[in-house]
C-alpha positions in Angstrom: 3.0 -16.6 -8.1 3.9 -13.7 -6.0 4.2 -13.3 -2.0 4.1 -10.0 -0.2 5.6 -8.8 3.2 4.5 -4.8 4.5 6.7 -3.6 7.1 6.8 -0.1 8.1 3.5 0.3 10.3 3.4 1.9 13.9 2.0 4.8 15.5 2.2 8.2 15.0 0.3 11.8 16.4 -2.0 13.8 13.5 0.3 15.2 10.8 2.8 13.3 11.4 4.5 10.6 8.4 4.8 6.7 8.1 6.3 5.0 5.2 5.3 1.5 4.3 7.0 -1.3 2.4 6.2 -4.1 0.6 8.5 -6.4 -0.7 7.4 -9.0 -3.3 9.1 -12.7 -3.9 8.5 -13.6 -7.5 10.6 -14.1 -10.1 8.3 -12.2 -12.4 7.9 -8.5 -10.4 7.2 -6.1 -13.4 3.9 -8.2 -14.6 2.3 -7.0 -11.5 0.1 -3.8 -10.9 0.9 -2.9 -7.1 -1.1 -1.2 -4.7 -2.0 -0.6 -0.9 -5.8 -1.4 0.9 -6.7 -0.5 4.0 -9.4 -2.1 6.5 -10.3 0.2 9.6 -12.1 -1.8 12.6 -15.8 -2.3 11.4 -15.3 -0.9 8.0 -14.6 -2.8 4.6 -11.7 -3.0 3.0 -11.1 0.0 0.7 -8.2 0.9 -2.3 -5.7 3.4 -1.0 -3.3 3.7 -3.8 -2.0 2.1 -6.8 1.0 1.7 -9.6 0.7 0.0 -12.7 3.7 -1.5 -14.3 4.0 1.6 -16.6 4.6 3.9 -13.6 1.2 5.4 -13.7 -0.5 5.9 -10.5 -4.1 6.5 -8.9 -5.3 7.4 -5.6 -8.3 7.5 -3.4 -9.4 10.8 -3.0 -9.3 10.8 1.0 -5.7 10.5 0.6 -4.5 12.2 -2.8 -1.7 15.0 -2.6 -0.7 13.0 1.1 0.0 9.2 -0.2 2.8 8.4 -2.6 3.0 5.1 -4.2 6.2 4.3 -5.9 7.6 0.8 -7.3 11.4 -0.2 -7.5 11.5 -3.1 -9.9 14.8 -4.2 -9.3 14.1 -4.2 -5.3 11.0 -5.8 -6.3 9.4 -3.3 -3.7 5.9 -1.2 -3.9 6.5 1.4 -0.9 3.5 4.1 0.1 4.6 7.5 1.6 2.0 8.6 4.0 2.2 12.3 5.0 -0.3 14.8 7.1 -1.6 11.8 8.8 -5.3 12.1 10.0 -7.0 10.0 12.9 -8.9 8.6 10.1 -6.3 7.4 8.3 -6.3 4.4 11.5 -6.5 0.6 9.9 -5.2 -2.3 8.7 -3.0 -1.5 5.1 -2.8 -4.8 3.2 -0.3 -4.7 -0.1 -1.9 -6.2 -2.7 -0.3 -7.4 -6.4 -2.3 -8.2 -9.8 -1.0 -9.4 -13.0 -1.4 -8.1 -16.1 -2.8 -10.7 -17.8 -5.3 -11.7 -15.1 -7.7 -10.1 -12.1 -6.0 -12.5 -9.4 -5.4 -10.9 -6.5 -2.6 -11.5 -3.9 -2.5 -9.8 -0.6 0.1 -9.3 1.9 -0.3 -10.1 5.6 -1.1 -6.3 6.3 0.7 -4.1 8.7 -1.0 -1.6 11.4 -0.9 2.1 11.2 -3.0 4.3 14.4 -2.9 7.8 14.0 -4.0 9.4 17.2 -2.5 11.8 19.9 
């Protein structure tokens, strides 16, 4: 079993940066694949990034080559570097952890990010 907590949300003008955390209680950290989601208001929920437990890493394309993902296994954290921030970029971002034996998902509370001037 895994929890999640996201911190790092807030506000920010277009082009600006936000870096969001997740930090994981388990006992078991490096059998999950993380990744981030996002919700905006009226929209569904849609994958943003992601890092397997090898390291590798995929991205939506309305975000690649602005979004890092990175993991730190013995933090047990999943963080998501968020540059060149667009308006549209404006939602809910939900951490979310798999297992690598199973498709159960566990999501984290989610924290808000508004990118507007």
């Amino acid at each position: 079993q895994v929890q999640l907590v996201e911190s790092g949300g807030g506000s920010v003008q277009p082009g600006g940066s936000l870096t969001l955390s997740c930090a994981a209680s388990t006992t078991s950290f490096t059998i999950y694949h993380m990744g981030w989601y996002r919700q905006a208001p009226g929209k569904q929920r849609e994958f943003v990034a992601r890092i397997l437990v090898n390291g590798r890493t995929n991205y939506a394309d309305s975000v690649k080559g602005r979004f890092t993902i990175s993991r730190n296994n013995a933090k047990k954290t999943v963080t998501l570097q968020m540059n060149s921030l667009k308006p549209e970029d404006t939602a809910i971002y939900y951490c979310n952890a798999v297992p690598v034996m199973d498709d159960r998902h566990t999501w984290g509370q989610g924290t808000q990010v508004t990118v507007s001037s």
